[in-house]
C-alpha positions as CSV (number, residue, x, y, z in Angstrom):
1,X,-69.3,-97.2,25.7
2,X,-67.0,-98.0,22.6
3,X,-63.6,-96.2,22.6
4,X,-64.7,-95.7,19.1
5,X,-66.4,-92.1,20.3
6,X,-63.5,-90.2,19.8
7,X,-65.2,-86.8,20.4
8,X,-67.8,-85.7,23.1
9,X,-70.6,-84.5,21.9
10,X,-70.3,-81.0,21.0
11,X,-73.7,-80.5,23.5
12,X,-71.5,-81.3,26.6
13,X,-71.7,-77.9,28.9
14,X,-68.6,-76.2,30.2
15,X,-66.8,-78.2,32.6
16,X,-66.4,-76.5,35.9
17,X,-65.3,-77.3,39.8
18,X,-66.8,-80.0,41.9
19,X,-70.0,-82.3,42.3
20,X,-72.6,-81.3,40.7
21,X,-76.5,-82.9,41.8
22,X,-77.7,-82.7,37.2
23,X,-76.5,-81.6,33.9
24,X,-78.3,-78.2,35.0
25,X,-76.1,-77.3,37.3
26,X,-72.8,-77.7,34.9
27,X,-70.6,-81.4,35.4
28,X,-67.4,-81.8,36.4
29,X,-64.9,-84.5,33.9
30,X,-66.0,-87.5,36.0
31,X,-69.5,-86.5,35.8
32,X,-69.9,-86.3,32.1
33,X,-67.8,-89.3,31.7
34,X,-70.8,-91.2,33.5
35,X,-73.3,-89.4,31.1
36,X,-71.8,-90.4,28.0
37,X,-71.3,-93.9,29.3
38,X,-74.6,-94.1,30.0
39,X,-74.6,-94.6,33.7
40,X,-76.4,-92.8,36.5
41,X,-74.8,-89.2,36.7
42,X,-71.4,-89.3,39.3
43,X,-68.5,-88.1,39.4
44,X,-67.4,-91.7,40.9
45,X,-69.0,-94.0,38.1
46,X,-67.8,-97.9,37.4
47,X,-66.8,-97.1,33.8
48,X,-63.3,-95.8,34.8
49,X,-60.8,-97.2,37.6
50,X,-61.0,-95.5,41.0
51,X,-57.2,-93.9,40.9
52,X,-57.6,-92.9,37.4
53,X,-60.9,-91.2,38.3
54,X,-59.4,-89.7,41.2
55,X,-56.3,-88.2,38.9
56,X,-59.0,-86.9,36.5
57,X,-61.0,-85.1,39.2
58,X,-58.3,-83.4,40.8
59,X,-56.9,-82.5,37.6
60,X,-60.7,-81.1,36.6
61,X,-60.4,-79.0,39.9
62,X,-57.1,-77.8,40.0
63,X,-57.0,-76.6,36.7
64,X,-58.4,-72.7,36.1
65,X,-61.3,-72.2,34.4
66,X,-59.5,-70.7,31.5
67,X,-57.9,-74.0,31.2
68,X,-60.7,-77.0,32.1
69,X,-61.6,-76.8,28.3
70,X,-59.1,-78.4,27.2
71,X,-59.4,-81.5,29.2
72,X,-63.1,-82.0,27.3
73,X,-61.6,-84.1,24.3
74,X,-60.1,-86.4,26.8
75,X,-63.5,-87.5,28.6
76,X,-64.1,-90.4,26.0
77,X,-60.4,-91.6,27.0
78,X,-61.0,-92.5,30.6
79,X,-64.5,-94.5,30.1
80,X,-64.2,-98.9,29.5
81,X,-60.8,-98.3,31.5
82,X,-60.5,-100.7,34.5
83,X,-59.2,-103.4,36.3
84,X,-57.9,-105.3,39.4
85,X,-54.2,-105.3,39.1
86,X,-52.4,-103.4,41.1
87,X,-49.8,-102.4,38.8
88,X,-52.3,-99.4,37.7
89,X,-52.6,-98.3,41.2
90,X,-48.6,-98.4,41.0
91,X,-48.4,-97.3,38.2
92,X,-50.5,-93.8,37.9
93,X,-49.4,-92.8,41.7
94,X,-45.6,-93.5,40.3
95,X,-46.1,-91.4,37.6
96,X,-47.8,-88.7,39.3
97,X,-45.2,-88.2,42.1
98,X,-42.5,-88.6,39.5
99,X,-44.2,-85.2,37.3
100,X,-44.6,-83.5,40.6
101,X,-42.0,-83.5,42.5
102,X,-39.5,-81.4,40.4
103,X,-41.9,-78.8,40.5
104,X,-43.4,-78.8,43.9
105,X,-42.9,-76.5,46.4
106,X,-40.0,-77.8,49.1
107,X,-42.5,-78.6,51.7
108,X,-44.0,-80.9,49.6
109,X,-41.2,-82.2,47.7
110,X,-40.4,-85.0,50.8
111,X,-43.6,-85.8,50.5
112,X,-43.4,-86.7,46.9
113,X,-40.0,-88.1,47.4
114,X,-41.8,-90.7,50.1
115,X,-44.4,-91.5,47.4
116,X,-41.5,-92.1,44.5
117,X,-39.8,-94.4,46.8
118,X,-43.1,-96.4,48.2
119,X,-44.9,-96.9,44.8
120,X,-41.0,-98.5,44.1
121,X,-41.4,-100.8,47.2
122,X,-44.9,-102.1,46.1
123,X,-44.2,-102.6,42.1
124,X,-40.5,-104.4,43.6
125,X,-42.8,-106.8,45.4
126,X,-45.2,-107.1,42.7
127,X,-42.4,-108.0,39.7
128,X,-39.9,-109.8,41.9
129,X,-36.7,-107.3,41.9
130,X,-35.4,-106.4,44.8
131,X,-36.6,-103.6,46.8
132,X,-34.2,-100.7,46.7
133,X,-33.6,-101.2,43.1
134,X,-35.3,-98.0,41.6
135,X,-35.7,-97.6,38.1
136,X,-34.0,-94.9,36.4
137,X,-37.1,-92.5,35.7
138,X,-37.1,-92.5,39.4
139,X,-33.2,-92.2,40.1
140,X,-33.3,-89.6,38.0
141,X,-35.9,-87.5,39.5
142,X,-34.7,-88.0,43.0
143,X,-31.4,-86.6,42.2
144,X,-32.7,-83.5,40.9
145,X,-34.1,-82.8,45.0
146,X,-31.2,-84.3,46.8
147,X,-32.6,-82.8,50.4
148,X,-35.8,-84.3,50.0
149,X,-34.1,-87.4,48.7
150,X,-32.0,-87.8,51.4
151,X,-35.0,-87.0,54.0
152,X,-37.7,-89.1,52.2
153,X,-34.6,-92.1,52.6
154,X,-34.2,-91.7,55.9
155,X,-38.0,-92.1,56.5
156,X,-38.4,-94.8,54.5
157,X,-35.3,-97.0,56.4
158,X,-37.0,-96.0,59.6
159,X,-40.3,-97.3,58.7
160,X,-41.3,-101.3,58.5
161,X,-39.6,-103.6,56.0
162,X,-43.3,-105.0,55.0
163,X,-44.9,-104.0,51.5
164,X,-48.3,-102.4,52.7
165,X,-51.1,-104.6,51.9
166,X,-53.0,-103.7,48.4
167,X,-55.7,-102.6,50.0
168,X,-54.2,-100.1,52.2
169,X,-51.9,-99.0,49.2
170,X,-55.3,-98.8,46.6
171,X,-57.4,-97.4,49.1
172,X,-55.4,-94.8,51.1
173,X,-51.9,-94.4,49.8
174,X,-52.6,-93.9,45.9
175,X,-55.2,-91.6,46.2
176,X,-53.1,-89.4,48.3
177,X,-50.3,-89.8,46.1
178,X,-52.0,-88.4,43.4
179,X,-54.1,-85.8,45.7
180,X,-50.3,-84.3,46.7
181,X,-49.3,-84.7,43.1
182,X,-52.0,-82.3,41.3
183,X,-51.6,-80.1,44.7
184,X,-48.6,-80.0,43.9
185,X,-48.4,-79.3,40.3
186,X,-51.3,-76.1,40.5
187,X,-49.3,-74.6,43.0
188,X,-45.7,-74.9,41.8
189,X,-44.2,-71.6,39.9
190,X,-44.5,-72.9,36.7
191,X,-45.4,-70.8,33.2
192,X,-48.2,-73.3,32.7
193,X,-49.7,-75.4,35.5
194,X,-52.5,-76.2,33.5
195,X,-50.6,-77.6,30.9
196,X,-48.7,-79.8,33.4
197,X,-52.0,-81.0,34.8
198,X,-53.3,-81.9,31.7
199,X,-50.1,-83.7,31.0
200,X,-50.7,-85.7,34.0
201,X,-53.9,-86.7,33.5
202,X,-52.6,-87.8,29.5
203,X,-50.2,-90.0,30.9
204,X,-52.3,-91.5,33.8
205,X,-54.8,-92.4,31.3
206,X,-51.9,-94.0,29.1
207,X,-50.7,-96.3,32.2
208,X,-54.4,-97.2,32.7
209,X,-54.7,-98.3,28.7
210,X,-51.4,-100.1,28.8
211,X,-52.3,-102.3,32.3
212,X,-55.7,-102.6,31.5
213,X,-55.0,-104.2,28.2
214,X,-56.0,-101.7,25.6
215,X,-52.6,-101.1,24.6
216,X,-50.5,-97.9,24.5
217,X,-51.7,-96.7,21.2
218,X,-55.7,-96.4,22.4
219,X,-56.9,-93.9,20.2
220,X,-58.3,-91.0,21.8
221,X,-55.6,-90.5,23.8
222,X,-53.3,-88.4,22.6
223,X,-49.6,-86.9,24.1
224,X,-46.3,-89.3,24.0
225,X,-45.8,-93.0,25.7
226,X,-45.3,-93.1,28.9
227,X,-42.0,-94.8,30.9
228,X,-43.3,-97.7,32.8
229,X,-47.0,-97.8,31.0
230,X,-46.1,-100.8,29.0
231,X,-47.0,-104.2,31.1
232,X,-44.8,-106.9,31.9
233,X,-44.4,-109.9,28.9
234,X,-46.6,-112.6,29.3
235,X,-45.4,-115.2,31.8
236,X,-43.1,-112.5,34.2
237,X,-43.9,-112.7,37.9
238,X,-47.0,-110.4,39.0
239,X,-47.4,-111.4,42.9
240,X,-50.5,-109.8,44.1
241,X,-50.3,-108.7,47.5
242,X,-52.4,-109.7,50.2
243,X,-55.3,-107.8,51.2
């Protein structure tokens, strides 16, 4: 489906909570992404990479029913958005540790901390810096939990020097990086969780433009760039890592 939809149909039902067998039964943001891309009806369809999926479902379910409607507009964002590098795995799970963990509770604040600091490891690896050289989004977010900070360290120099293998890092790691992330976010004493989680799913879907080269300005998506969306000049090192 074009990007050039900017709007969902105004026929789209109310979004609501979970898997859903048909249109009948209501849809969940995945769901009626696969509708109006014209695949079969899932809430796991091949228009729309697996991590950002995963951000937008738990983001669909996380988010109070008073709230889901104003994730509707962004359904024709996430559809022709794909690809194989692993900078968008990186990339969203970054992000999404980065927005949570100032907010999440203090249990699951080292949890977050771990994630911020492993995403690092794996985009060190992939652009050739070394590892242990954090950006400053992530310096800066660290500092504002210095227990879990100084916890999630510890772990981290305990555990193996290798980079976990891509697969491993797309396949388990990411998705409950960004799992813990919305967890996170509904359940943090905030004035506006929903508003957070919609943020999150805004920026995730702006990393995914930016890496899957559709640039950070892709239309329907609207909210400000993102830190780190914008891909690496043409010609810098991206070392895939094994699988």
């Amino acid at each position: 489906m074009s990007r050039n939809h900017g709007q969902p149909p105004a026929v789209l039902p109310v979004l609501s909570r979970g898997k859903h067998r048909s249109p009948r039964k209501g849809g969940c943001f995945m769901e009626f992404a696969s509708l109006l891309a014209g695949e079969r009806w899932s809430d796991h369809p091949s228009c729309t990479h697996p991590l950002l999926a995963a951000v937008a479902r738990h983001v669909n379910d996380y988010t109070t029913d008073a709230g889901r409607s104003r994730l509707v507009e962004l359904i024709p964002s996430v559809i022709g958005l794909t690809g194989d590098d692993l900078h968008i795995d990186a990339r969203i799970a970054l992000g999404s540790a980065r927005m949570a963990l100032p907010v999440a509770a203090a249990d699951r604040q080292r949890v977050l901390a771990v994630a911020v600091l492993s995403c690092e490891r794996v985009l060190a690896d992939l652009d050739g810096r070394p590892v242990g050289a954090l950006e400053e989004p992530s310096r800066s977010v660290l500092a504002r939990v210095p227990d879990a900070n100084r916890w999630a360290a510890r772990f981290i120099g305990a555990a193996p020097a290798s980079v976990t293998s891509a697969r491993t890092f797309r396949g388990q790691a990411a998705p409950t990086i960004v799992r813990n992330a919305a967890q996170g976010i509904a359940q943090a004493c905030v004035p506006d969780p929903d508003a957070l989680l919609r943020e999150l799913l805004v920026q995730s879907i702006q990393v995914c433009a930016a890496w899957a080269g559709h640039g950070p300005g892709r239309d329907a998506i609207p909210g400000p760039a993102v830190t780190g969306a914008r891909p690496a000049p043409a010609g810098s090192r991206r070392t895939g890592q094994g699988s």
